[in-house]
C-alpha positions as CSV (number, residue, x, y, z in Angstrom):
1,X,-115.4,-37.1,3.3
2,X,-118.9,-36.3,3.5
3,X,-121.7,-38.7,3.7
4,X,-123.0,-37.1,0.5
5,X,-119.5,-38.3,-1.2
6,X,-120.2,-42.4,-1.1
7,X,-121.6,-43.0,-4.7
8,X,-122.8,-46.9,-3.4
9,X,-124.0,-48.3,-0.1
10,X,-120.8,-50.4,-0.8
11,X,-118.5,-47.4,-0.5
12,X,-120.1,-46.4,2.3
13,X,-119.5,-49.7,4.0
14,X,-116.1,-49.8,3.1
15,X,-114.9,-47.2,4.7
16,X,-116.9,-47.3,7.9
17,X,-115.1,-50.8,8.1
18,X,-111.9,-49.0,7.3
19,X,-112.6,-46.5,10.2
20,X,-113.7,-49.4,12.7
21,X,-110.1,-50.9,11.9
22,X,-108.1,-47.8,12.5
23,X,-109.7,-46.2,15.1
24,X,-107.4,-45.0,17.8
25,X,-109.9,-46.2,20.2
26,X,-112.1,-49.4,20.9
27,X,-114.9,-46.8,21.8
28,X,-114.8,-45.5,18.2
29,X,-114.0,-48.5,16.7
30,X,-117.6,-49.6,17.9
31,X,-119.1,-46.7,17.0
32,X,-117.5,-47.0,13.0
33,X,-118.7,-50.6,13.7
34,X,-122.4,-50.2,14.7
35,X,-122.6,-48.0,11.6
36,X,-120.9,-50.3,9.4
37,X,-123.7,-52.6,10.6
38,X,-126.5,-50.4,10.0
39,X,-125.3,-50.3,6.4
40,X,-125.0,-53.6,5.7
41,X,-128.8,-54.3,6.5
42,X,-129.2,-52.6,3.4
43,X,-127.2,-54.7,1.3
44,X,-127.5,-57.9,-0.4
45,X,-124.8,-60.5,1.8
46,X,-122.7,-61.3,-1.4
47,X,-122.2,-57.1,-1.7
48,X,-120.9,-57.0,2.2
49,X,-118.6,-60.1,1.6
50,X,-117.3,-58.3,-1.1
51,X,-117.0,-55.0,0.6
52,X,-115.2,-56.8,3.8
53,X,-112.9,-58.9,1.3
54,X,-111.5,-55.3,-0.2
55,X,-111.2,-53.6,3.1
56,X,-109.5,-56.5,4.5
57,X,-106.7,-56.5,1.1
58,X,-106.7,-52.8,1.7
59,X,-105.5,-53.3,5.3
60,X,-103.2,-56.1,3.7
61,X,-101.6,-54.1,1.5
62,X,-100.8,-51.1,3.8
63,X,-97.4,-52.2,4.9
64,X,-96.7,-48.9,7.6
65,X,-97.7,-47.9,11.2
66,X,-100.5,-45.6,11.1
67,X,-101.5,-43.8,14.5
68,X,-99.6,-45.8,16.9
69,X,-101.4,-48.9,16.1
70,X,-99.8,-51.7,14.0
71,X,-100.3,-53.9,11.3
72,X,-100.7,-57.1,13.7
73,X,-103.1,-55.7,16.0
74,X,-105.3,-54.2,12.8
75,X,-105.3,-57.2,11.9
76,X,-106.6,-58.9,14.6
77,X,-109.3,-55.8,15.3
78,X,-110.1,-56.8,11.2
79,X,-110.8,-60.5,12.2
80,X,-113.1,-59.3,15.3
81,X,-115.0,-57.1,13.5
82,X,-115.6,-59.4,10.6
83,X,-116.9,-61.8,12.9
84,X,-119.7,-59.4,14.3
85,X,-120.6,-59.0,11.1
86,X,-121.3,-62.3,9.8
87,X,-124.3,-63.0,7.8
88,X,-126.8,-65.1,9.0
């Protein structure tokens, strides 16, 4: 997907949380996460609540391994990174 496929700041967001969760690495998981951040100075907080809360049923509602990395520790990496991301 190219960055000329996201129709909304919102879509975008989603999946660069998406990406922060399932990266096979904590140095790209910071990476998706620093851009995750950068687009969600753009956005209105109730629109990055929203965003994280459908990520975060996404995640939910996978119920396989993906890439060596389980549900339980996506999890957790979810709960980290939404707590970066707070809004003030």
């Amino acid at each position: 997907m190219k960055e000329s496929d996201f129709q909304t700041y919102r879509e975008a967001l989603e999946m660069g949380l998406y990406l922060a969760v399932t990266a096979p690495t904590e140095e790209k998981c910071e990476e998706a996460t620093n851009m995750a951040k950068l687009i969600a100075s753009c956005m209105e907080p109730d629109e990055v609540e929203a965003a994280k809360a459908t990520v975060e049923q996404r995640l939910k509602d996978e119920k396989r391994e993906a890439d060596g990395c389980n549900l339980a520790f996506r999890m957790d990496r979810a709960g980290r990174i939404r707590e970066e991301m707070e809004v003030n």
